[in-house]
C-alpha positions, 0 to 999 in steps of 0.5 A, a space after each residue: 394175950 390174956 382172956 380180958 383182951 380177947 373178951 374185948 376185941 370180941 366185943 369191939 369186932 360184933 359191935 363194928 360188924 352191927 354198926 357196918 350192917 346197920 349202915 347197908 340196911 335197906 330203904 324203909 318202904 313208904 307206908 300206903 297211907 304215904 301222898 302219891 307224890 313220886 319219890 325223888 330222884 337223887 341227882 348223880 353226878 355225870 361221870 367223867 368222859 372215859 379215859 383213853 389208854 394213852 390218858 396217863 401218859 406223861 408225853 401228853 400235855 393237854 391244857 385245861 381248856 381242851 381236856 374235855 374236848 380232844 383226847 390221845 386215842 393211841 400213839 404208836 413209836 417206830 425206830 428201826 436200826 438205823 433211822 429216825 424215830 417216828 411217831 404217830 398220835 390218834 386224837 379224837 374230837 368229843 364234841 359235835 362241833 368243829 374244834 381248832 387247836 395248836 400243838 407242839 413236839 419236843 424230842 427227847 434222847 435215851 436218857 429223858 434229856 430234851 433235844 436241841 433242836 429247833 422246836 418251832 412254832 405251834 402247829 394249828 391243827 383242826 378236827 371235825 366233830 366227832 374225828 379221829 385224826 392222826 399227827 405223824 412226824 419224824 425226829 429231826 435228830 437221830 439221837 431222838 428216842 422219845 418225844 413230848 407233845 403239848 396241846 393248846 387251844 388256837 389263838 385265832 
């Protein structure tokens, strides 16, 4: 590299550390002579709820309507030698009013291909304000190795 473009890479990197500094300067301070009007405060956006570590799970579908108000507290799989998988799922109400909703299971064998059985209809399923509950089933097959579980708001 020749000394004109180290010259200029010098240059360039002072001035974008100005121009950065310049960009994380403090407030001006309001001078005395300022109205004695309180400053504005800026409006924040409300945060979003907080997530649940079971959030980025891809065996929850929770439709839209219902993102806000239940969330999949934990979930835990049990298949031992020899039996059926079983499941549990933690749901948690956010609100502070009684939520009523549907859900349903399907069931998915080692290789991510669902299971042929018979899925049914969707379950009602109803939390008290702020409750935990859980949702526990058995896979009605014994190649079931993983499951899917979606959520809905009632239609009653």
């Amino acid at each position: 590299m020749g000394r004109s473009f180290k010259s200029w890479a010098r240059t360039a990197l002072a001035a974008g550390w100005v121009v950065l500094a310049g960009g994380c300067a403090a407030p001006a301070i309001p001078s005395r002579s300022a109205p004695s009007t309180p400053p504005a405060r800026p409006l924040l956006p409300t945060p979003p709820p907080p997530q649940s570590p079971a959030a980025a799970d891809q065996r929850f579908i929770i439709a839209p309507e219902l993102e806000r108000v239940i969330r999949v507290v934990s979930v835990s799989l049990t298949n031992p030698p020899g039996a059926y998988l079983k499941i549990q799922v933690n749901l948690q109400n956010m609100t502070g009013t009684l939520q009523k909703f549907s859900y349903r299971l399907e069931w998915f064998d080692k290789d991510g291909a669902r299971l042929p059985v018979d899925e049914g209809e969707f379950s009602p399923w109803t939390l008290a304000p702020h409750e935990e509950s859980s949702i526990a089933a058995t896979a009605p097959a014994p190649a079931a190795a993983d499951f899917g579980i979606a959520f809905v708001p009632s239609v009653n």
